[in-house]
C-alpha positions in Angstrom: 63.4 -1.8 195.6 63.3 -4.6 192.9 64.9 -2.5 190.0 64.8 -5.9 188.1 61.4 -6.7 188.3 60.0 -2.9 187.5 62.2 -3.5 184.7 61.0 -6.1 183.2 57.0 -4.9 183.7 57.7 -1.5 182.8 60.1 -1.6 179.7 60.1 -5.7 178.9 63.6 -6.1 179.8 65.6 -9.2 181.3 68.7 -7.5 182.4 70.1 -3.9 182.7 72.8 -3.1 180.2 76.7 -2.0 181.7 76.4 1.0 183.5 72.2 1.3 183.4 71.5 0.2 186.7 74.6 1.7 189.2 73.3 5.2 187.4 69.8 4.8 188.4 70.6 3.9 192.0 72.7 6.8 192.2 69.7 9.0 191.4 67.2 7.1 193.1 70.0 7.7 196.4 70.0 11.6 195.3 73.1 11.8 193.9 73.3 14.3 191.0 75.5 11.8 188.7 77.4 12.2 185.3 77.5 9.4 183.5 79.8 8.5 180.0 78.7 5.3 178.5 79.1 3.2 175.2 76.9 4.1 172.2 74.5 1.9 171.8 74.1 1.0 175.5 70.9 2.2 176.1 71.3 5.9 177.7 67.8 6.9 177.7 66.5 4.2 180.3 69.2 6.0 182.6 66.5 9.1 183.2 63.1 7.3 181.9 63.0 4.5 184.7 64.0 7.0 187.8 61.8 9.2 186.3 58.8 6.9 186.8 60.1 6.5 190.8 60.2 10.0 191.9 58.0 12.5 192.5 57.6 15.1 190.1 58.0 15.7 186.2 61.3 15.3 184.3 63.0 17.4 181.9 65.4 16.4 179.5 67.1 18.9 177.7 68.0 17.6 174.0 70.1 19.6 171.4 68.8 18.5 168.1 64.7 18.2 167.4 65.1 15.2 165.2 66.8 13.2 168.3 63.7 14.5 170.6 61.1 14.4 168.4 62.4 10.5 167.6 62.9 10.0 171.7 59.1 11.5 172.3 57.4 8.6 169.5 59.2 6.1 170.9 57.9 6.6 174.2 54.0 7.4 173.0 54.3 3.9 171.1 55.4 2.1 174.2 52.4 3.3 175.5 53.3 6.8 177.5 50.7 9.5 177.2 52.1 12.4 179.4 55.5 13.2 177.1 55.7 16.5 175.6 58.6 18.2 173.2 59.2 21.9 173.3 60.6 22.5 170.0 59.8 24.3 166.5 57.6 21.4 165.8 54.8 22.4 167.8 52.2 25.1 166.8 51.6 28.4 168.5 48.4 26.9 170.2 49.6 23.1 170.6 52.6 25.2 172.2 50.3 27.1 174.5 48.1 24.1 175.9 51.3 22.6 176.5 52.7 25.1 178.8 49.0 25.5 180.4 49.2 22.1 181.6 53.3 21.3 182.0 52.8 19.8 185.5 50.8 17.0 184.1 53.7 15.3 181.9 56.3 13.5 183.6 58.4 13.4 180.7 59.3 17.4 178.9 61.8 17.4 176.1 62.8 20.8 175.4 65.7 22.5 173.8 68.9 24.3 174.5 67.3 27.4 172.9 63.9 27.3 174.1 65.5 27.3 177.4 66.4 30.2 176.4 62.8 31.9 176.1 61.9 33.8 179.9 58.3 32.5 179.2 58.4 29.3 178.8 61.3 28.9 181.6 58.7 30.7 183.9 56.3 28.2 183.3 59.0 25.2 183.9 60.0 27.0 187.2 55.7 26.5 188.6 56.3 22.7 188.1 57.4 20.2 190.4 61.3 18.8 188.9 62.0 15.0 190.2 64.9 15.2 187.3 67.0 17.3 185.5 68.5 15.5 182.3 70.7 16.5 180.1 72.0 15.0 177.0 74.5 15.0 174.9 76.4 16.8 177.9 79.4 17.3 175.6 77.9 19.8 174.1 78.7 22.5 176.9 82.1 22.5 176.8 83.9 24.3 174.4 86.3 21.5 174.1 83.8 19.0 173.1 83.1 17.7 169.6 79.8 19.4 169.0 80.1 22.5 171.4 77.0 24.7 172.0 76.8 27.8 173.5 73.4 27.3 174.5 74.2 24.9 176.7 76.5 27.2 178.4 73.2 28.5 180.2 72.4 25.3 181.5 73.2 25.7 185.0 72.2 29.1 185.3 68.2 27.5 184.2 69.1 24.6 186.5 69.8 27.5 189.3 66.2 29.0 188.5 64.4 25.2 188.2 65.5 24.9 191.8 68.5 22.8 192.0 67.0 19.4 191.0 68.5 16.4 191.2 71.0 16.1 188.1 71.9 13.6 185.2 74.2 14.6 182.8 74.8 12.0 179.8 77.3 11.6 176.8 79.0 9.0 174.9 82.5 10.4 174.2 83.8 12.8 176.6 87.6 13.3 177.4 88.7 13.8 180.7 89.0 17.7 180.0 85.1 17.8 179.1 83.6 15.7 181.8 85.3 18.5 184.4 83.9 21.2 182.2 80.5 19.5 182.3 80.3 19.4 185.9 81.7 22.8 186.5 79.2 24.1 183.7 76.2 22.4 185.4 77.4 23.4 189.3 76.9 19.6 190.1 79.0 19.1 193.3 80.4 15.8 194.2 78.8 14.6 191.7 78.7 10.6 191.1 80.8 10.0 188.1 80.4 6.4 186.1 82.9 6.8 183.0 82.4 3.1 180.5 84.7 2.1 178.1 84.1 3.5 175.2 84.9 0.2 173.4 82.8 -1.4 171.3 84.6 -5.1 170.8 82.1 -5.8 168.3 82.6 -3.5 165.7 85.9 -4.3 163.9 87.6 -0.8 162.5 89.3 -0.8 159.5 91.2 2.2 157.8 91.7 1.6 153.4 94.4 3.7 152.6 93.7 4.5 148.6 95.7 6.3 146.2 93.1 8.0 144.2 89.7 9.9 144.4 88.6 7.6 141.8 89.9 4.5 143.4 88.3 5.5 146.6 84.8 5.7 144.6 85.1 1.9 143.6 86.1 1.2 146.5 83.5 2.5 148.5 81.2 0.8 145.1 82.5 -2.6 146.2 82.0 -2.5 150.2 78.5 -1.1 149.2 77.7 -4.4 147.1 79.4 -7.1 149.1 78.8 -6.3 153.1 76.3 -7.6 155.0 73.5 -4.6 155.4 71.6 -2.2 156.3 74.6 0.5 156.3 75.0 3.5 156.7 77.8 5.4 154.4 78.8 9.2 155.9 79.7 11.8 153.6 81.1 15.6 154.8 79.2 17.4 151.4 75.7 16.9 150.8 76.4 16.6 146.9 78.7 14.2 147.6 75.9 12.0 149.1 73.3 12.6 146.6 75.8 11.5 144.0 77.1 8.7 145.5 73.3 7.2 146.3 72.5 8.0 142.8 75.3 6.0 141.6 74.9 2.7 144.1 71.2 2.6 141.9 73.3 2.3 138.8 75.3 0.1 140.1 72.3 -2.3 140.6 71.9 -1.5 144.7 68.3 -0.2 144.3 67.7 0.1 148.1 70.3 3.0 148.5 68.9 6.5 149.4 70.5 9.8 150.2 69.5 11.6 153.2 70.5 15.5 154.5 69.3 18.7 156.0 68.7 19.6 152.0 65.8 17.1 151.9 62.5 18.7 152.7 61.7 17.3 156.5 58.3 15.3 155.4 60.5 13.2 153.1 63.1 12.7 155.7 61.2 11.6 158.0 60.2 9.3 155.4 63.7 7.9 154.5 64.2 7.2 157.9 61.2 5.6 158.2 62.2 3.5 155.2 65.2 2.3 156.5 64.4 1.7 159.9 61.7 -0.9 158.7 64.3 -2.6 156.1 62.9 -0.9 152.8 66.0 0.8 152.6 69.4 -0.8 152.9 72.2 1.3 152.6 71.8 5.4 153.6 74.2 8.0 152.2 74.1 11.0 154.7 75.5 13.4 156.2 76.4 13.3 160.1 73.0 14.4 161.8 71.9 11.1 160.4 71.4 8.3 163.1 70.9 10.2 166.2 68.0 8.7 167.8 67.2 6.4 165.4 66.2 3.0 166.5 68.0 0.3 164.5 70.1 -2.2 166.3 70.6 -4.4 163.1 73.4 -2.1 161.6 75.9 -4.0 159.9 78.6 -1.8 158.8 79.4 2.0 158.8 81.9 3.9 156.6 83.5 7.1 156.3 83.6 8.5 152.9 85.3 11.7 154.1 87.7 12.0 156.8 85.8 13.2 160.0 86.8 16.6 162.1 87.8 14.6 165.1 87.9 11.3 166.9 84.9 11.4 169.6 82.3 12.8 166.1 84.3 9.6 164.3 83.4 6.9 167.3 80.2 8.3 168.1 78.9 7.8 164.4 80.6 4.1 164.2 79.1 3.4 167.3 75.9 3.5 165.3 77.1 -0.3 164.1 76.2 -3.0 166.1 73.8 -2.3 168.7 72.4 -5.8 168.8 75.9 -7.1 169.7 76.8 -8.7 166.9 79.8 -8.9 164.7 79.8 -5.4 162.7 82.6 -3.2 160.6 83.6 0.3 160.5 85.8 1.2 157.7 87.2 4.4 157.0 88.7 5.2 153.5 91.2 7.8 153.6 93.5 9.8 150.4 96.1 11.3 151.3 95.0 15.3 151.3 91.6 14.0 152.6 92.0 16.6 155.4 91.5 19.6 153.3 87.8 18.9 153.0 87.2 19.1 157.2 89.7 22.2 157.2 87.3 24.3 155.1 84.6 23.0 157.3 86.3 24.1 160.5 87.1 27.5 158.7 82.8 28.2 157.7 81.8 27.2 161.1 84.1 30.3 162.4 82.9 33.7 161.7 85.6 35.7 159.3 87.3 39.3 160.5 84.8 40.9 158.1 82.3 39.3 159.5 83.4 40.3 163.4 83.6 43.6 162.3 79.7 44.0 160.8 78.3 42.1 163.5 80.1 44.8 166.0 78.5 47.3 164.2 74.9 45.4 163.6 72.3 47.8 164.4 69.1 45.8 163.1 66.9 42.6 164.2 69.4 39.9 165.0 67.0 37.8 163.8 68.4 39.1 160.0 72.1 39.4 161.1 73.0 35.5 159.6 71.6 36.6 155.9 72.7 40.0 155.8 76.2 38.9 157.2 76.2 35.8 155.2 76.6 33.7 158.1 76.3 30.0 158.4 74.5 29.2 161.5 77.4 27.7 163.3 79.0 31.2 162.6 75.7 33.0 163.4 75.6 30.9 166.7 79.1 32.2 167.7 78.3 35.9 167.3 75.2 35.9 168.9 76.9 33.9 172.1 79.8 36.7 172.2 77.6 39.5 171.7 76.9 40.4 175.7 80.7 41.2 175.8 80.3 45.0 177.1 83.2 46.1 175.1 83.6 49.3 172.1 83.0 48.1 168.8 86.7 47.7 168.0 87.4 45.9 171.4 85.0 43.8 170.8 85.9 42.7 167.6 89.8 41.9 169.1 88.9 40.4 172.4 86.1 37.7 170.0 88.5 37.3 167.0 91.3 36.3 169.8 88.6 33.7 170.9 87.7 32.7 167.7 91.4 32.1 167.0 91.9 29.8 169.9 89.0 27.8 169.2 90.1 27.4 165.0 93.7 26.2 166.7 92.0 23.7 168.9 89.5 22.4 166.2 92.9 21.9 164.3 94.8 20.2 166.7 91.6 17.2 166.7 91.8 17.2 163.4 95.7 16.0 163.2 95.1 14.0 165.9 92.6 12.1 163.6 95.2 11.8 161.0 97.7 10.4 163.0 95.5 7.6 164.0 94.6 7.0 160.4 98.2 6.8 159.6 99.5 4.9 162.5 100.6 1.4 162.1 99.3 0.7 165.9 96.4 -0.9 166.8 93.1 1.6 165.6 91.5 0.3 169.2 94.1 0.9 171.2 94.8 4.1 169.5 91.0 5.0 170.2 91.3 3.9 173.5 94.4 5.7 174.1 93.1 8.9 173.2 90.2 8.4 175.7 92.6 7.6 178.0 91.6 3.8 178.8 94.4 1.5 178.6 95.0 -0.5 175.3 92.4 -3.3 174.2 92.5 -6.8 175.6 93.0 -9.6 172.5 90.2 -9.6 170.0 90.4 -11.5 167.6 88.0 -9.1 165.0 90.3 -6.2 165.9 91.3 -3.7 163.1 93.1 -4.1 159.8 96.4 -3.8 162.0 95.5 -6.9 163.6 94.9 -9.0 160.8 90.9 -8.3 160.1 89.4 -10.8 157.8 87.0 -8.4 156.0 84.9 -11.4 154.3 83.7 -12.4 157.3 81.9 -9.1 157.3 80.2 -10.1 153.7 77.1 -11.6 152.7 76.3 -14.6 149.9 73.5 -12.7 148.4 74.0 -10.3 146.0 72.1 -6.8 145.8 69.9 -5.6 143.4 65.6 -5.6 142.4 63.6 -2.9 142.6 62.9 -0.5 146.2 59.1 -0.7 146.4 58.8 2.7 147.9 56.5 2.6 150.7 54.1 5.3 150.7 53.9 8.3 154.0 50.5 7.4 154.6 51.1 3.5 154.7 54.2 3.8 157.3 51.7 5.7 159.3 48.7 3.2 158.5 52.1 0.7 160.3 52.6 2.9 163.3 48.7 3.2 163.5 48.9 -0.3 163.4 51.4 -0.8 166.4 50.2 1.8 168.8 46.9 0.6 168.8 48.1 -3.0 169.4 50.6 -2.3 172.1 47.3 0.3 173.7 45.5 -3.3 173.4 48.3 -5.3 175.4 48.9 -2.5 177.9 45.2 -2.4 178.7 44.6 -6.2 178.6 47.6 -6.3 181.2 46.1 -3.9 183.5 42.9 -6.3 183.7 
């Protein structure tokens, strides 16, 4: 069929992006496909346009509820009524009407973990799948940057859904992982269409800076002169409060600090704020940006030194999704790398820990306080627990996993060092490590290459007062636009 003209009348689009269109036609032929391409490039029309073309509903498994409860709005204000999300968000009955009527959405975001739950799986398995998606397919190998052992499931639930035709989707996968992902998933033969990961429009730059302090002003400066909206990432949640709180000071009254220690109503608000231009600059920790719908991005920078290179490219690629000319800069102390160390070290669980959790008799459900578990920590013990092993068995055979997984998360670490203190190309490096050959000549490269960074700063200097915008009147706005795009839908139908 005319994939170009149900384009254009269904989402408004011209052109597919790279890689859109020979994914859909690999579905639509009934491949099951994995595909690895660009941020920024537009995944999620990769299942939402087959979708539309098959028979059947499709279900799109989504690891954080932010992402899918941002994916779900955007498709209710385009106009699509039958999208549900299975996730926390919903109410015990808004849940239960739901799953009473499943086979009457085409679109069902759901989560790992609900996936998880034998009565709302039994439900999925008395609908009709057309498509099974996954995203963020990374996530189920244990060698991928964000590793989740509830996706390790994932083909076992695709076994009970029937088999259905198969889409599994990520940005930054090594060779190593996409293997993994298909093995995980039992997608045989599957179509593979791996992108570059390149984004020649984002210029990277790496500040090498003797001092904490130094790096503060530094980071002060880039805030006031580059062009903006920005987005500033931080590994410590004080860290980011302090630093938003400073760039107010400092006269850059559009700067906000946003984390998972901010009440989820203002969140949501902050978000909100800067995705319709009343905030310019956000100081966040990583979950910020997934999902969000901003293609105006003008730079990105790394505060702290992130845990690996595919978390470090996926959260740059959050630049320049309109195409044009954006930065990336990274600013780096030497014994930066002690901060993401300690990070890798509290998302493993300790030998003490190991050895009460072997001996847990209670809920599980209280296991993470009384064991004084973070929830990555709490995540691994309750993914190891089905080993059939004695107490102290048990405790060797996971702490020998554990182990391997703290060397690994090590080894990314250094690798990310080594490109920060390389005096190669940062492209090619990047593109090295994703095994792609090095980068063709660009002239807004990396601070190797010559980078001119003022080309990446504005004329207008910062300052005046935020006018916070209230909750209700950003939802008086997105009143506003549904109804009118309701009123352009309808008046096309006529």
């Amino acid at each position: 069929m005319d994939l170009l003209s149900f384009l254009k009348s269904k989402f408004g689009f011209s052109a597919f992006r790279p890689g859109q269109e020979e994914v859909i036609r690999s579905l639509l032929d009934g491949k099951d496909t994995l595909a690895m391409l660009a941020t920024g490039t537009g995944k999620s029309l990769c299942y939402q346009l087959p979708a539309y073309l098959l028979d059947g509903s499709c279900i799109i498994v989504s690891p954080l509820l932010s992402l899918m409860q941002d994916q779900t709005e955007q498709m209710k204000m385009r106009g699509e009524k039958s999208v549900v999300a299975l996730n926390s968000f919903l109410t015990g009955p808004e849940r239960e009407a739901a799953l009473a009527h499943l086979g009457a959405f085409k679109f069902i975001f759901v989560s790992p973990e609900m996936l998880h739950n034998r009565y709302v799986l039994g439900k999925l398995k008395t609908i009709r799948t057309a498509l099974f998606a996954v995203d963020e397919a990374h996530c189920i190998s244990q060698w991928g940057h964000d590793f989740r052992p509830e996706y390790l499931n994932l083909g076992e639930v695709r076994k009970q859904l029937g088999t259905p035709l198969t889409l599994a989707l990520t940005a930054t996968a090594t060779e190593q992982v996409r293997d993994d992902i298909c093995k995980y998933l039992g997608l045989k033969d599957p179509n593979r269409f791996i992108y570059s990961v390149n984004r020649p429009n984002i210029a990277i730059k790496i500040d090498r800076i003797p001092s904490y302090r130094e790096k503060e002003e530094k980071l002060v400066a880039y805030a006031k002169n580059l062009q903006k909206p920005g987005i500033i990432y931080f590994s410590s949640k004080k860290a980011a409060e302090e630093m938003a709180a400073r760039l107010r000071q400092e006269g850059i009254a559009e700067a906000a600090a946003y984390h998972s220690g901010i009440d989820q109503e203002q969140r949501i608000l902050i978000q909100q704020q800067f995705i319709y231009g009343q905030i310019k600059i956000i100081c966040a920790t990583s979950a910020f940006g997934m999902g969000v719908d901003k293609a105006d991005i003008r730079f990105v920078i790394h505060f702290h030194l992130p845990l690996q290179m595919e978390a470090y490219l996926q959260e740059i690629g959050r630049a320049g999704r309109d195409g044009l000319p954006s930065i990336a800069v990274l600013l780096y102390t030497e014994g930066d790398e002690r901060l993401p160390l300690q990070l890798i070290e509290a998302e493993l669980p300790t030998d003490a820990q190991l050895a009460a959790f072997s001996r847990w008799k209670g809920d599980l459900k209280e296991a993470g306080a009384a064991l004084g578990c973070t929830e990555p920590q709490l995540r691994f013990l309750l993914h190891h627990r089905v080993l059939n092993l004695p107490e102290e068995a048990w405790t060797r055979e996971v702490a020998a996993i554990r182990n391997e997984r703290m060397a690994y998360k090590r080894r990314k670490l250094k690798e990310m060092v080594q490109m920060v203190r390389s005096s190669s190309c940062r492209r090619s490096e990047i593109l090295r490590y994703f095994g792609e050959p090095p980068a063709a000549g660009n002239e807004a490269c990396c601070d190797i290459c010559g980078l001119e960074t003022a080309l990446y700063e504005s004329n207008q200097k910062s300052g005046g007062t935020l006018e916070t915008v209230p909750a209700w009147e950003l939802l008086l706005q997105d009143l506003f636009r549904k109804g009118e795009q309701k009123w352009h839908e309808e008046n096309r139908r006529i």
